[in-house]
C-alpha positions, 0 to 999 in steps of 0.5 A, a space after each residue: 497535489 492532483 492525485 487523490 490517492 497520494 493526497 490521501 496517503 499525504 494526509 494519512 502520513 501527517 496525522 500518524 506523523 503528528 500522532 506519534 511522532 515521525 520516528 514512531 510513525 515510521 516504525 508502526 504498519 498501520 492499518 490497512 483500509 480498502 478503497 474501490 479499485 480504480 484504473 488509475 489506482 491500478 498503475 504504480 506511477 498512481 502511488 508515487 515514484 520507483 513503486 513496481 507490480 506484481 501481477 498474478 496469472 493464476 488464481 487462489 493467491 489469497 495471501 503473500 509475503 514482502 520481506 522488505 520495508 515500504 511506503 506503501 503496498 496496493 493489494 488488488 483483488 476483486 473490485 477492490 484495493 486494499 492499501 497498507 501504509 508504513 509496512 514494515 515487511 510480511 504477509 499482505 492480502 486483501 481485507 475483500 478475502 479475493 484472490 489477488 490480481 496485482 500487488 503494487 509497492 513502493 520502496 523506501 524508508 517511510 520516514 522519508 530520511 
């Protein structure tokens, strides 16, 4: 794998996998954590495959809410990325506090089935 941040979301999902078990990972959001914003890191292709963007032309989104269930959600605000793995639907916003630039998500059912 090239890609540092699918190899890093890889990673992530075989220790939850090994930790909890596959059903169990699947079922449980975990923890956001922030990154540095990239220009790699701020195209869906970068993330893995069918993710699409949001992109916000105003300013004071500070929060929003995704009703559905994804691999992976990208919050991009400030010259930071804040990346929620297994997300299983709600608000997301940046741990930086900034307004949001763009929301990158990729649907899917996490446990891979």
């Amino acid at each position: 794998m090239k890609n540092p941040m699918k190899k890093a979301a890889a990673t992530a999902a075989l220790v939850l996998c090994a930790t909890f078990g596959g059903a169990a990972a699947a079922q449980a959001d975990s923890a956001p954590y922030s990154i540095p914003a990239t220009s790699e890191g701020n195209h869906e292709a970068t993330w893995g495959d069918n993710c699409e963007k949001i992109e916000f032309a105003y300013d004071g989104v500070t929060s929003y809410f995704l009703p559905d269930t994804y691999t992976v959600v990208v919050v991009k605000a400030g010259r930071t990325n804040t990346v929620y793995e297994f997300f299983g639907g709600g608000y997301v916003s940046s741990l930086s506090g900034k307004d949001i630039s763009h929301i990158i998500y990729c649907p899917g059912d996490p446990s891979g089935t």
